[in-house]
DSSP file (Angstrom, degrees, kcal/mol; ACC not computed):
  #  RESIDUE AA STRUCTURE BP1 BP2  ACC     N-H-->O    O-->H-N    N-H-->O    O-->H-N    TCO  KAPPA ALPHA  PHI   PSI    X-CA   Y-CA   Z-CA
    1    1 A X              0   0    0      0, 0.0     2,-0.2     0, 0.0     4,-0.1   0.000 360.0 360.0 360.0 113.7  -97.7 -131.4   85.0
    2    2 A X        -     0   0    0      2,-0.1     6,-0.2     1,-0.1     0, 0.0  -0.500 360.0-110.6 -78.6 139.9  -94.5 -130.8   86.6
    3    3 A X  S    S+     0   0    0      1,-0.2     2,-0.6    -2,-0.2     3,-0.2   0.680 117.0  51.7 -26.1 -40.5  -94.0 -128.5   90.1
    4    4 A X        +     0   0    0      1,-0.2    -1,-0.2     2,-0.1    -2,-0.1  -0.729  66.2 163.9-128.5  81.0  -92.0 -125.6   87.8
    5    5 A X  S >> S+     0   0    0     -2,-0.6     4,-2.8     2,-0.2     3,-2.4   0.899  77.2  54.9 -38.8 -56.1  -94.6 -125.2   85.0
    6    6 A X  H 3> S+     0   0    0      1,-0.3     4,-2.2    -3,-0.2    10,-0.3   0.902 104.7  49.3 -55.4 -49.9  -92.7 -122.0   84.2
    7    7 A X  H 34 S+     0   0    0      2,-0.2    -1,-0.3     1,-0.2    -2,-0.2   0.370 113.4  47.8 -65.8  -8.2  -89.4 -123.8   83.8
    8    8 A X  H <4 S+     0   0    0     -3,-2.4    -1,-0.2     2,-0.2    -2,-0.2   0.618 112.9  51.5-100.0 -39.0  -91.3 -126.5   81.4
    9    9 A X  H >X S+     0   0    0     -4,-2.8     3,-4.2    -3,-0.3     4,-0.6   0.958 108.0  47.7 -58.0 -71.4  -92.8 -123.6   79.6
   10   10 A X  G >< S+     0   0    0     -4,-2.2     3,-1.3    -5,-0.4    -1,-0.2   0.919 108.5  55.5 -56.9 -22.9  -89.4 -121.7   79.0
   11   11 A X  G 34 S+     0   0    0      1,-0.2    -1,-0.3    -5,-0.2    -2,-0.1   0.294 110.3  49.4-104.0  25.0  -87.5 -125.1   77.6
   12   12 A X  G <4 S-     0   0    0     -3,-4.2    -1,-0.2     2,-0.2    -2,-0.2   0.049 127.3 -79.5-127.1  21.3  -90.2 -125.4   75.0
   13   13 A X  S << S+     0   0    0     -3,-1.3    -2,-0.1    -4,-0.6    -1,-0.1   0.109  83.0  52.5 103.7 134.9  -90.1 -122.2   73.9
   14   14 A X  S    S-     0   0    0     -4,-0.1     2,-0.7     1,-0.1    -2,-0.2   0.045  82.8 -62.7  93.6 151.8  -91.1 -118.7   74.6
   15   15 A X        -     0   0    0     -5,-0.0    40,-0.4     0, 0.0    39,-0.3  -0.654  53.2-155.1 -93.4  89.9  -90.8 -116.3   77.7
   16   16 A X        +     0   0    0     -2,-0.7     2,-0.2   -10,-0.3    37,-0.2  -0.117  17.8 171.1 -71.4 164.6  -92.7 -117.7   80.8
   17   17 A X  E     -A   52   0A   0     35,-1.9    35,-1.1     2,-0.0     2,-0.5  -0.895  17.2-150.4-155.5 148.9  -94.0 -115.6   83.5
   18   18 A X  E     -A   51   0A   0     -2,-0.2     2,-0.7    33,-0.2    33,-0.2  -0.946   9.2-154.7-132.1 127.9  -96.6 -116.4   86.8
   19   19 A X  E     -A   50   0A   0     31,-2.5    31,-4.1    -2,-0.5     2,-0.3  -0.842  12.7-133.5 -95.9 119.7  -98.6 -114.0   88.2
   20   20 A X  E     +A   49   0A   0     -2,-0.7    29,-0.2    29,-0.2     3,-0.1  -0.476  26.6 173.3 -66.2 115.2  -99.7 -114.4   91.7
   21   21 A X  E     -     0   0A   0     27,-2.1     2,-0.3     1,-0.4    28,-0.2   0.818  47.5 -47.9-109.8 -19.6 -103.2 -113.8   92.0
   22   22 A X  E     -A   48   0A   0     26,-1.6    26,-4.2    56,-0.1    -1,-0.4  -0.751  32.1-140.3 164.7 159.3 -104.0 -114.7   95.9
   23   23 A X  E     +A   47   0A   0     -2,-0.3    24,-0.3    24,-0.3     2,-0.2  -0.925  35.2  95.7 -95.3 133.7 -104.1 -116.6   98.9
   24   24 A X  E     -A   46   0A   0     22,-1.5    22,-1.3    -2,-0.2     2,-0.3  -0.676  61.1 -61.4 152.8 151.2 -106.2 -117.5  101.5
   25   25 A X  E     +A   45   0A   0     20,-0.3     2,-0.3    -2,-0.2    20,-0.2  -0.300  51.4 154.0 -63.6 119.2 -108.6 -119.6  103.4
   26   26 A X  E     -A   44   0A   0     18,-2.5    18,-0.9    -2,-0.3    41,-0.1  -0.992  52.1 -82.4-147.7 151.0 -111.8 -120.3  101.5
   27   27 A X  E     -A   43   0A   0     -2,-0.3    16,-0.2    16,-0.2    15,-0.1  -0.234  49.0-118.0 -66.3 139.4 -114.2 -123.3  101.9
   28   28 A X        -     0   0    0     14,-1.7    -1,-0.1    11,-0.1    36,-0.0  -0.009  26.8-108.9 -38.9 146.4 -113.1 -126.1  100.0
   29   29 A X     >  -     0   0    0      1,-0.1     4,-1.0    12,-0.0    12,-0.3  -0.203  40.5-107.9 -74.4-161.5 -115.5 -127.4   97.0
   30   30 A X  H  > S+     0   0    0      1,-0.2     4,-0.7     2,-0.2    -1,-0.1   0.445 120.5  52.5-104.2   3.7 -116.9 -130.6   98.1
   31   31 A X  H  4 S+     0   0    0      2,-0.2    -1,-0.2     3,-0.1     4,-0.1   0.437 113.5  51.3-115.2 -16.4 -114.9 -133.0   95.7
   32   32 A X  H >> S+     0   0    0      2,-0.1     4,-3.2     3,-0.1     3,-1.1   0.833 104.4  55.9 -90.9 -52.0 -111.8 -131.0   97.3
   33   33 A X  H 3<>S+     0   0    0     -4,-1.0     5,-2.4     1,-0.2     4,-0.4   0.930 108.8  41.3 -51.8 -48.8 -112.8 -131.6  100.7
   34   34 A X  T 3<5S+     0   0    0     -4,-0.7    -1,-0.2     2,-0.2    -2,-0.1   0.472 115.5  56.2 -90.2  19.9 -113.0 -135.7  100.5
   35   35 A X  T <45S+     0   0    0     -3,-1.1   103,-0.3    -4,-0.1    -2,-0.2   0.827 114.7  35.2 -65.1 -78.1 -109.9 -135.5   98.6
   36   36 A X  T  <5S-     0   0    0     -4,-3.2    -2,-0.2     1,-0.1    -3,-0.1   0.695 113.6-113.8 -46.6 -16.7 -108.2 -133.6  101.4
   37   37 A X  T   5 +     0   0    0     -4,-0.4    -3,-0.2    -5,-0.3     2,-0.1   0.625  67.4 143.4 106.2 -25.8 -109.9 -135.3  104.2
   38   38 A X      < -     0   0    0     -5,-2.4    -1,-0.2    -6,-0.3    -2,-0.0  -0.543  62.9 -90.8-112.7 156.6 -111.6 -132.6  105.3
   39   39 A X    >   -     0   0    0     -2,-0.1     3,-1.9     1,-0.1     2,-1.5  -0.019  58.0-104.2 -29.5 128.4 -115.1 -131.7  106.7
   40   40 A X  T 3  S+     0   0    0      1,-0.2    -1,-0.1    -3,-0.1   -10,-0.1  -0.509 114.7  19.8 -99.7 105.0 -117.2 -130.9  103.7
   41   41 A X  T 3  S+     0   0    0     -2,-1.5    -1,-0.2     1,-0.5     2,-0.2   0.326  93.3 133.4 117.7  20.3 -117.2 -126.7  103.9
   42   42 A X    <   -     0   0    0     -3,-1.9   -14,-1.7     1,-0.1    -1,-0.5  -0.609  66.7-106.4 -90.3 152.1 -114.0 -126.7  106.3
   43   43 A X  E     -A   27   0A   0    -16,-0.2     2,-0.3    -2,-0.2    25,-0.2  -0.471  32.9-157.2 -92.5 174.7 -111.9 -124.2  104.9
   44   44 A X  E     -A   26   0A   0    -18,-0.9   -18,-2.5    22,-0.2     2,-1.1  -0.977  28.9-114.1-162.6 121.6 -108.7 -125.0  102.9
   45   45 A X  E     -A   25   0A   0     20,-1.9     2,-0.4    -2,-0.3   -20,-0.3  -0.609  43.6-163.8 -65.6  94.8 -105.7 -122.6  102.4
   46   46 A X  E     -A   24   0A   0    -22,-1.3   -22,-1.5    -2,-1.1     2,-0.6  -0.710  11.0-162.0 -76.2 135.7 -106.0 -121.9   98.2
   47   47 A X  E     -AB  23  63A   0     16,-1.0    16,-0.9    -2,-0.4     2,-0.4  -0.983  11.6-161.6-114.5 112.2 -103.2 -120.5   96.2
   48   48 A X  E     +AB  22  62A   0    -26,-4.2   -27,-2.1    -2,-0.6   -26,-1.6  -0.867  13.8 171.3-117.2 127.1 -104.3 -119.2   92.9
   49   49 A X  E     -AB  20  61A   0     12,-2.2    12,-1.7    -2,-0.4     2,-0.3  -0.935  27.0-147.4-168.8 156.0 -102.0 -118.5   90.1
   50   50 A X  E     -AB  19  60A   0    -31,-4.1   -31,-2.5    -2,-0.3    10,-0.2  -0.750  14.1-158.4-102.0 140.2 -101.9 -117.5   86.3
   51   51 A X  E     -AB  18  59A   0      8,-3.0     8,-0.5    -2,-0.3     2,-0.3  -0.418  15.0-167.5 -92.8 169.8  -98.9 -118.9   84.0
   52   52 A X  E     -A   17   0A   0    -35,-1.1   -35,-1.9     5,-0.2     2,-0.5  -0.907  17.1-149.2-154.3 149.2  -98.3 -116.8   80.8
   53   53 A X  E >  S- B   0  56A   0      3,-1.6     3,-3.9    -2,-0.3   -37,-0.2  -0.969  85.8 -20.0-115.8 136.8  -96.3 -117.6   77.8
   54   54 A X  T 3  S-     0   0    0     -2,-0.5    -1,-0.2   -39,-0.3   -38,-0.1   0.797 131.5 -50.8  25.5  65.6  -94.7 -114.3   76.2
   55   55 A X  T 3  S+     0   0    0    -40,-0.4     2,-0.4     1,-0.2    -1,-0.3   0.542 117.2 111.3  60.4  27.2  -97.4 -112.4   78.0
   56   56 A X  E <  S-B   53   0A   0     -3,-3.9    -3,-1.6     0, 0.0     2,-0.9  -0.928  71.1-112.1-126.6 144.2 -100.4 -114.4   76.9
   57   57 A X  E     +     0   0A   0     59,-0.5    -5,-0.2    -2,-0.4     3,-0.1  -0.700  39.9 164.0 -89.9 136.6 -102.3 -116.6   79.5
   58   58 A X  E     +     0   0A   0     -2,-0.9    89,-2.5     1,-0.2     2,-0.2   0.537  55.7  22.8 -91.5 -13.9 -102.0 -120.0   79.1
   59   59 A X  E     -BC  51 146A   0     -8,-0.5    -8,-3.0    87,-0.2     2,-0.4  -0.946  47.5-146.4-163.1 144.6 -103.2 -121.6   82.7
   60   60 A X  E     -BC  50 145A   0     85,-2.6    85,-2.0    -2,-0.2     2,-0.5  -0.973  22.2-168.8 -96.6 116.5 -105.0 -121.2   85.6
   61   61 A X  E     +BC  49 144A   0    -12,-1.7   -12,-2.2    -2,-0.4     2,-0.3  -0.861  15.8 165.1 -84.0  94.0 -103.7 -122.8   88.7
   62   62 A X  E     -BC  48 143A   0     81,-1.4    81,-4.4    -2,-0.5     2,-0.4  -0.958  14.7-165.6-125.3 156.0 -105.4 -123.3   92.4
   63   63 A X  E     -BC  47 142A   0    -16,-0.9   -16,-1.0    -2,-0.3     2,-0.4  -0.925  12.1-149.5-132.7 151.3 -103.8 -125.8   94.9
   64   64 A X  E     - C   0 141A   0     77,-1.0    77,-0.9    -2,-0.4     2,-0.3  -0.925  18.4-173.7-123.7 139.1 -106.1 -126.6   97.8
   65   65 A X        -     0   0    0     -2,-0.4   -20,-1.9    75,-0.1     2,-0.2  -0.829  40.3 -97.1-163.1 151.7 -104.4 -127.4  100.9
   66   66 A X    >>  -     0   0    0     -2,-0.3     4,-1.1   -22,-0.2     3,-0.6  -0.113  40.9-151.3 -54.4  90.9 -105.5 -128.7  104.5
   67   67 A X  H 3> S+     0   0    0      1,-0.3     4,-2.1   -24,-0.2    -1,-0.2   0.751  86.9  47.0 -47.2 -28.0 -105.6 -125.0  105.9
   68   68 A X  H 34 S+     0   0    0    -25,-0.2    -1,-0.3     1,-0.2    -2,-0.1   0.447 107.6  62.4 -81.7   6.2 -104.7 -126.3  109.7
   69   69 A X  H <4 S+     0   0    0     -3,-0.6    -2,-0.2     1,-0.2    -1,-0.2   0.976 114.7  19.0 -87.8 -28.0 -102.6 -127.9  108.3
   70   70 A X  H  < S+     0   0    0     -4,-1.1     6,-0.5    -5,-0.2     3,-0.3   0.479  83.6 134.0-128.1  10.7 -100.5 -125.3  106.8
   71   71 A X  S  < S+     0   0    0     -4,-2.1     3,-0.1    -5,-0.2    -3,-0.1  -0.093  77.9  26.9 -47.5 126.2 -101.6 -122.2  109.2
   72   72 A X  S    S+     0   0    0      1,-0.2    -1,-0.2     2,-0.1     2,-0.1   0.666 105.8 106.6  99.3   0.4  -98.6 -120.6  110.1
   73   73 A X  S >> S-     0   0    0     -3,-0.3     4,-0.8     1,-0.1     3,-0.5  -0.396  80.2-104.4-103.5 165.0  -96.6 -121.6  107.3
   74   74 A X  G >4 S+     0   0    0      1,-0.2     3,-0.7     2,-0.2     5,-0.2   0.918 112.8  66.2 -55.7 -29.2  -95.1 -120.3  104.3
   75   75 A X  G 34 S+     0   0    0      1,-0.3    -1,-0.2    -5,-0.3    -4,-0.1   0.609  94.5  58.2 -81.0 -15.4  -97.5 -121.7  102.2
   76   76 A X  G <4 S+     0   0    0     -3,-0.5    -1,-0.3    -6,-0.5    -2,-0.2   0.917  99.1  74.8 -62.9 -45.5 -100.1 -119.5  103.7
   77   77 A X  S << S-     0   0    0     -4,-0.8   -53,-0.1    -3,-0.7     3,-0.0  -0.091  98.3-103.7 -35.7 132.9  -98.0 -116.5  102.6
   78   78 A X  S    S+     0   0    0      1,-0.2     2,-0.5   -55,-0.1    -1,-0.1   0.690 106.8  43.1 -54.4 -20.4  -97.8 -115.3   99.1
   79   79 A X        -     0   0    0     -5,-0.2    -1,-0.2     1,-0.1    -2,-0.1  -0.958  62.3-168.4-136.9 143.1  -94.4 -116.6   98.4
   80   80 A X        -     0   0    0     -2,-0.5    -6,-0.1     1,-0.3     8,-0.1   0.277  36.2-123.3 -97.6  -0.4  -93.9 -119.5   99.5
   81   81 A X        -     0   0    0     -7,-0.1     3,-0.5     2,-0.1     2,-0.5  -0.272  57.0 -13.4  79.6-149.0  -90.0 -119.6   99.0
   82   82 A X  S    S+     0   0    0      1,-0.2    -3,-0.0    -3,-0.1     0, 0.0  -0.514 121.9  18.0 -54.2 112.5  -88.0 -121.6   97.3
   83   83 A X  S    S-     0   0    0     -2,-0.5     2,-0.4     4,-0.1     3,-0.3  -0.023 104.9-116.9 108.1 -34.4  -89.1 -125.2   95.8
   84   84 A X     >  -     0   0    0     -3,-0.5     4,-1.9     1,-0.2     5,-0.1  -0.731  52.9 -37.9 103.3-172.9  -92.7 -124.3   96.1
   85   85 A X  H  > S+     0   0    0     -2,-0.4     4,-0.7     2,-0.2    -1,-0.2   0.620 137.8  56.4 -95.7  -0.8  -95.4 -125.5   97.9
   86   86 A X  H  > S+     0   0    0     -3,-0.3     4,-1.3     2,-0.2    -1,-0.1   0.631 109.2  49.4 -86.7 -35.9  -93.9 -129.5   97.2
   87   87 A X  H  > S+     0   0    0      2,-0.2     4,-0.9     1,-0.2    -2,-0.2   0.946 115.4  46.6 -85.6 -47.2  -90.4 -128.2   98.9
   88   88 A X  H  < S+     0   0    0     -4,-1.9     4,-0.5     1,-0.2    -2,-0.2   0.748 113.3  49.8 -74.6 -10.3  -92.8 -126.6  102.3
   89   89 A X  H ><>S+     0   0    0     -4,-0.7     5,-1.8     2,-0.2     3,-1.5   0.931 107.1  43.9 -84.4 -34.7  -94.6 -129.6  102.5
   90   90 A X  H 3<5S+     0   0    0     -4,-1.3     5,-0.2     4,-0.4    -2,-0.2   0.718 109.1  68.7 -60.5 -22.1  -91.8 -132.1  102.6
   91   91 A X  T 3<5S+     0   0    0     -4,-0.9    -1,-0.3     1,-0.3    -2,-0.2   0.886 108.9  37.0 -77.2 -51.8  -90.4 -129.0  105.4
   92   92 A X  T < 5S-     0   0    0     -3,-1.5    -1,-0.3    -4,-0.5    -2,-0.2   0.192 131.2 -97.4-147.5   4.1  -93.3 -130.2  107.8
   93   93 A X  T   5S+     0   0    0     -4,-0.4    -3,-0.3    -5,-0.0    -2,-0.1   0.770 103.6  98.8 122.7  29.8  -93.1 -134.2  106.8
   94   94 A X      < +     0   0    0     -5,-1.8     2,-0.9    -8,-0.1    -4,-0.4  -0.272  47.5 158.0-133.4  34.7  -95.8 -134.4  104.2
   95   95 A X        -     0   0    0     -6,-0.3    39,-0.2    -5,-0.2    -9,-0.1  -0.608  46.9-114.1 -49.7  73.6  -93.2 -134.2  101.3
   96   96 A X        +     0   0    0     -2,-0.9    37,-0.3     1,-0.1    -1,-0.1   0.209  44.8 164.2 -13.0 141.2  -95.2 -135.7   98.2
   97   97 A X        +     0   0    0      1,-0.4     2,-0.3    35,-0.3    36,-0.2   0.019  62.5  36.8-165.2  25.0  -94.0 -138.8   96.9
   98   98 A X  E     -D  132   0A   0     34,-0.5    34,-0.7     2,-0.0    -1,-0.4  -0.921  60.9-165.1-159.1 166.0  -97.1 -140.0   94.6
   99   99 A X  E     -D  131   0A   0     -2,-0.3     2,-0.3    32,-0.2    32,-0.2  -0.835  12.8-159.1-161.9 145.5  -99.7 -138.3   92.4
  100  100 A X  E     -D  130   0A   0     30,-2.3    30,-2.2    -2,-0.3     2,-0.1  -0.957  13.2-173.5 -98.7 121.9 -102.7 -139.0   90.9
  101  101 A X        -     0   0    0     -2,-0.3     2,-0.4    28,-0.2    28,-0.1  -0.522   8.4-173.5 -90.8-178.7 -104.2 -136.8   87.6
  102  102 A X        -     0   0    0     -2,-0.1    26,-4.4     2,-0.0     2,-0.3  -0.768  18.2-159.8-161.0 130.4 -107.6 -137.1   86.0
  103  103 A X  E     +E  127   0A   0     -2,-0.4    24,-0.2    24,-0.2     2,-0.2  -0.857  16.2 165.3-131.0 104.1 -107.7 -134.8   82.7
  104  104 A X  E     -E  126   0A   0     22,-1.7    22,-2.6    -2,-0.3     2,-0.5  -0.443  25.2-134.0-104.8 154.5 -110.9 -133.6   81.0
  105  105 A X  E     +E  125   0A   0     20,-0.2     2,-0.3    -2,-0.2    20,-0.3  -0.977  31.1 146.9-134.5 155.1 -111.8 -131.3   78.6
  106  106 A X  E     -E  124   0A   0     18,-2.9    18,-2.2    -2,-0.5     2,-0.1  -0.989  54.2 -75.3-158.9 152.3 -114.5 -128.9   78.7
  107  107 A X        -     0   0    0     -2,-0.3    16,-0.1    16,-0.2     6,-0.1  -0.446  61.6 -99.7 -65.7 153.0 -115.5 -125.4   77.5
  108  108 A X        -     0   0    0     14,-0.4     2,-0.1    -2,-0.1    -1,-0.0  -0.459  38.1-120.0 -76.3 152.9 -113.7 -122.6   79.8
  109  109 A X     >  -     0   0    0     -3,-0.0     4,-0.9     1,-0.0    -3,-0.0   0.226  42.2 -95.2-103.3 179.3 -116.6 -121.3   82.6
  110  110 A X  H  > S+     0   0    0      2,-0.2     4,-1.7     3,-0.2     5,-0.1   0.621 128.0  50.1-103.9 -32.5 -117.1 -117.1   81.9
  111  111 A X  H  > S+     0   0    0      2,-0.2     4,-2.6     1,-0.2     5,-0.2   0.908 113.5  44.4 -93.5 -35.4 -114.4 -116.3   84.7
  112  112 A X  H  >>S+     0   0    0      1,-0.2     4,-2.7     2,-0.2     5,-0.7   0.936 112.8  49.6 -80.2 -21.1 -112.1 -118.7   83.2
  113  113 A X  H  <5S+     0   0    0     -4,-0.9     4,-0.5     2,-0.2    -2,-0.2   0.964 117.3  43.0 -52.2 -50.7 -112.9 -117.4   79.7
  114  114 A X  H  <5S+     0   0    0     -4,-1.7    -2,-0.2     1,-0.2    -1,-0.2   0.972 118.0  48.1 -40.5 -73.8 -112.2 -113.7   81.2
  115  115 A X  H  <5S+     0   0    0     -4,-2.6    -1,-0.2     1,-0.2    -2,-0.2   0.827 126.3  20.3 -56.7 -45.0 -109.0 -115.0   83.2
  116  116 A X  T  <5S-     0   0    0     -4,-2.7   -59,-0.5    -5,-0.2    -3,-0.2   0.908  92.9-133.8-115.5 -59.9 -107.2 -116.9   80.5
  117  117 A X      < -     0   0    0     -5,-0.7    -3,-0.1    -4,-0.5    -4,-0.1   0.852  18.9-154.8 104.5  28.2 -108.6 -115.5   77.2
  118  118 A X        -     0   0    0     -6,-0.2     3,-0.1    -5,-0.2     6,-0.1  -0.165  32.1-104.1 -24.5 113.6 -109.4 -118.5   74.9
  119  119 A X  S    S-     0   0    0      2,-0.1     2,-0.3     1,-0.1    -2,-0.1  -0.193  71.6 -75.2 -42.9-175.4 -109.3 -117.8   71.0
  120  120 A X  S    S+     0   0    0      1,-0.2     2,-0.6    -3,-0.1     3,-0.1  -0.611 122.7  14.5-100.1 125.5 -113.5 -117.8   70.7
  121  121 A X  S    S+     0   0    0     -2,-0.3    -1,-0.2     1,-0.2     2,-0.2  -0.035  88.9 135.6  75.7 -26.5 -114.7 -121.7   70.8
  122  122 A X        -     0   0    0     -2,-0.6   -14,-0.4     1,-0.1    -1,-0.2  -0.424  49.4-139.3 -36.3 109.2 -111.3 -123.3   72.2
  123  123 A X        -     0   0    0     -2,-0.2    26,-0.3   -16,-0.1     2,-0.2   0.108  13.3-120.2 -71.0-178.6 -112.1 -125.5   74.7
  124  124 A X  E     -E  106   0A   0    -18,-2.2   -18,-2.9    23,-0.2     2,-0.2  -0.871   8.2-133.6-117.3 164.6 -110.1 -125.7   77.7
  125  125 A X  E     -E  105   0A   0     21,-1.1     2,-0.5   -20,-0.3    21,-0.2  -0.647  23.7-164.1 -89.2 131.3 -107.8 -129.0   79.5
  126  126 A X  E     -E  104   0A   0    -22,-2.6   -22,-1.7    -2,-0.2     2,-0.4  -0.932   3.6-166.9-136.8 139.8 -108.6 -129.2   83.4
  127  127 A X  E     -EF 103 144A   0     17,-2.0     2,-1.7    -2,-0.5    17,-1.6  -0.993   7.0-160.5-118.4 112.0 -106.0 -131.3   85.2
  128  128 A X  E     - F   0 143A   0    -26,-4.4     2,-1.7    -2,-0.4    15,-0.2  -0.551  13.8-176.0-122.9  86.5 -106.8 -132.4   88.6
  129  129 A X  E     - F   0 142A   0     -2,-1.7    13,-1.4    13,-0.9     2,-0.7  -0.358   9.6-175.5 -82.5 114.6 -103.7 -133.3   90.1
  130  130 A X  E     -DF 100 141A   0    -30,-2.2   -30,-2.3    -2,-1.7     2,-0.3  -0.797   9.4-161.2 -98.1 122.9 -103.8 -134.7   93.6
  131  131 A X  E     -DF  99 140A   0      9,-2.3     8,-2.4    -2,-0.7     9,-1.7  -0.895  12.7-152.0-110.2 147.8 -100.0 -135.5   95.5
  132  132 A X  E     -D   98   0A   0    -34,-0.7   -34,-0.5    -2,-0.3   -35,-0.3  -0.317  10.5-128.2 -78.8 172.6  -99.7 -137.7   98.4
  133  133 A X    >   -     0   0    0    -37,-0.3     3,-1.0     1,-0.2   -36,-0.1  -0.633  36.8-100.2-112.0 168.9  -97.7 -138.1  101.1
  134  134 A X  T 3  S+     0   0    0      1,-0.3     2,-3.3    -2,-0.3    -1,-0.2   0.966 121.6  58.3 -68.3 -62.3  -96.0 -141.4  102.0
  135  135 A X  T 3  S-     0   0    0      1,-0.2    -1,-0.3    -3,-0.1     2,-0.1   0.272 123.9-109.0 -36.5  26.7  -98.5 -142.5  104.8
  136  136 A X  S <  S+     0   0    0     -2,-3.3     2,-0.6    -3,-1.0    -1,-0.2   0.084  72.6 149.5  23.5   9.0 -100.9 -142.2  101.7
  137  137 A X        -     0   0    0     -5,-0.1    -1,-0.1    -2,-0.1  -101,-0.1  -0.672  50.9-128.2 -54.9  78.9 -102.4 -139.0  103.4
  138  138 A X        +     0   0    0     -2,-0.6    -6,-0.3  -103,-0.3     3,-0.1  -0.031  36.3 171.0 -69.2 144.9 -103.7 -136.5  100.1
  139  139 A X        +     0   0    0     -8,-2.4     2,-0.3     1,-0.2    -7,-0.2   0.210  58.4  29.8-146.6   1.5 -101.9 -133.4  101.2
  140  140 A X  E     - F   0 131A   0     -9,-1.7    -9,-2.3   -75,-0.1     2,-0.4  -0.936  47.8-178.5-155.6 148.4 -102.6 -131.0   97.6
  141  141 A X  E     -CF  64 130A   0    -77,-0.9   -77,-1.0    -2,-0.3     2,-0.4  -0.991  24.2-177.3-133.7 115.4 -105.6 -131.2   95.1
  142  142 A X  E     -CF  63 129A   0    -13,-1.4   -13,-0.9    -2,-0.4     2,-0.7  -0.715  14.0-153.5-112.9 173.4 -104.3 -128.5   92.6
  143  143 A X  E     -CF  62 128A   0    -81,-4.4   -81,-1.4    -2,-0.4     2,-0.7  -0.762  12.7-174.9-140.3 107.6 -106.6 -127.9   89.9
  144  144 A X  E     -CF  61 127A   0    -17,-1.6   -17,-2.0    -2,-0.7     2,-0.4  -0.886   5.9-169.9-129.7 105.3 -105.0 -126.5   86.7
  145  145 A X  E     -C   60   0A   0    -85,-2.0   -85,-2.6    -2,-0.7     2,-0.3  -0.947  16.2-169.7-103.0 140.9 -107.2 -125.4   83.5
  146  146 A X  E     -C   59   0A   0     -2,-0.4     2,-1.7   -21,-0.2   -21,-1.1  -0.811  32.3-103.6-115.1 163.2 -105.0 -124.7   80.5
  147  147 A X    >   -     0   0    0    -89,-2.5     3,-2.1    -2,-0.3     2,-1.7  -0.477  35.2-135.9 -72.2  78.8 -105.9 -123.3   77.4
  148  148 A X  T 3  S+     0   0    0     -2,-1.7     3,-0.3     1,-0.3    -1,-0.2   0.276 100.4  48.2  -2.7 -33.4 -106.3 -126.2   74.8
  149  149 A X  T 3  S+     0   0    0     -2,-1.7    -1,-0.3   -26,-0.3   -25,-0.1   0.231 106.6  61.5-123.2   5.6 -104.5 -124.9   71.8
  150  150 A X  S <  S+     0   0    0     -3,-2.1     2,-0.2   -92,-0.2    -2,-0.2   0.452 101.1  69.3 -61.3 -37.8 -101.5 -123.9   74.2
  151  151 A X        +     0   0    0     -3,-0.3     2,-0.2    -4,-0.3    -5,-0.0  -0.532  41.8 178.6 -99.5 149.0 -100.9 -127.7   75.4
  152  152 A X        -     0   0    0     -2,-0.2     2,-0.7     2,-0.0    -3,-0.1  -0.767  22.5-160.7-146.6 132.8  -99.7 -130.6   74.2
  153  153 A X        -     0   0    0     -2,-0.2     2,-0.5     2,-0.0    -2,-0.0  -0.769  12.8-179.7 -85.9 114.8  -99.8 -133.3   77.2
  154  154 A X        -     0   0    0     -2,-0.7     2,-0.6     2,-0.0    -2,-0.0  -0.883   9.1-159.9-123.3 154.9  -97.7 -136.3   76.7
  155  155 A X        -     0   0    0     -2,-0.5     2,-0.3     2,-0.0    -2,-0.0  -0.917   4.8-162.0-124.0 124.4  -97.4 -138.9   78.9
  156  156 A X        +     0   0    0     -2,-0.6     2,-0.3     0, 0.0    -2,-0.0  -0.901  19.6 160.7-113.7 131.5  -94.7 -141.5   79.3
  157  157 A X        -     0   0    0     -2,-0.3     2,-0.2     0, 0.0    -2,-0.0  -0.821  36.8-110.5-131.9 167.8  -95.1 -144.8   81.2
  158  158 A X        -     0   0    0     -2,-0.3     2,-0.3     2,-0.0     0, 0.0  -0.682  40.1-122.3 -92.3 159.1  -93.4 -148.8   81.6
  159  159 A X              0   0    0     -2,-0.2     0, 0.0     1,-0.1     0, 0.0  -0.636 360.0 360.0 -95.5 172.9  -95.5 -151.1   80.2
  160  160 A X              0   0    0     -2,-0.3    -1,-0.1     0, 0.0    -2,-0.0   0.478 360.0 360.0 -83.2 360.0  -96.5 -153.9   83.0
C-alpha cells in the first residue's frame, strides 16, 4: 500500500477523499507495542483515518507511532503537513527506508462494519504494514482494513 493511498485511488479511477477522524495518545495493543519497542500498555501517538472512493468508504487506516517519540511534532497534530507522516519522520532522522506487510482476511469487527459499510457478508483485507528506519528501529505499525470487494492487491517482486 503506498504512503498517498488517495493518489493510487484517483489513478485507478473514481474521486478519492480522506477523512480525518483523530489523533491522539492511546495505549498501544500488545502486538503494536513489541512491534514499536515499546512497554506493553505505553501509550503510542495513533492517527486514524477513513479513505473514500466517490463518497463510499473503502478503508480504515490507524498508524501507531512511538508517542515520545513524536510528542511535539507534527505528527501529533491533525495535519501533519506535507509528505505525510513518512516525510515527518525522515524530518527527525527515522525516515523509513524498509517495510514489512502481513495481509489477512477476515470478516469486518461491528465498528469496522459500522465505519466502512461492507455490502452484507463481504469480508474485509487487513494489511499490517510496519516501516523501518535504517538502524532497523520499527518506527510505524499502520494497520489498514479495506473493504474486500473494493481491492485488488497486486504485488510485484525479482525473482532470487
Amino acid at each position: 500500500m503506498p504512503d498517498d493511498a488517495a493518489g493510487r485511488l484517483r489513478t485507478e479511477g473514481g474521486e478519492p477523499a480522506v477523512e480525518f477522524l483523530s489523533v491522539g495518545d492511546e495505549p498501544a495493543p500488545a502486538a503494536v507495542s513489541a512491534v514499536l519497542g515499546l512497554a506493553e500498555g505505553a501509550p503510542a501517538c495513533v492517527r486514524r483515518r477513513r479513505f473514500l472512493l466517490d463518497g463510499k468508504p473503502v478503508m480504515l487506516a490507524a498508524s501507531y507511532l512511538d508517542a515520545v517519540l513524536v510528542a511535539g511534532t507534527p505528527l501529533a497534530e491533525p495535519d501533519s503537513g506535507p509528505g505525510g507522516i513518512h516525510a515527518r519522520l525522515a524530518e527527525l532522522g527515522y525516515g523509513p527506508v524498509r517495510f514489512r506487510e502481513e495481509v489477512r482476511s477476515r470478516m469486518p469487527s461491528p465498528e469496522e462494519a459500522d465505519r466502512l459499510g461492507p455490502a452484507a457478508g463481504n469480508p474485509v483485507v487487513l494489511v499490517r504494514r510496519t516501516a523501518f528506519a535504517a538502524d532497523g528501529r520499527a518506527v510505524e505499525v499502520a494497520e489498514m482494513v479495506l473493504d474486500a470487494s473494493a481491492y485488488v492487491l497486486e504485488y510485484e517482486f525479482d525473482a532470487p
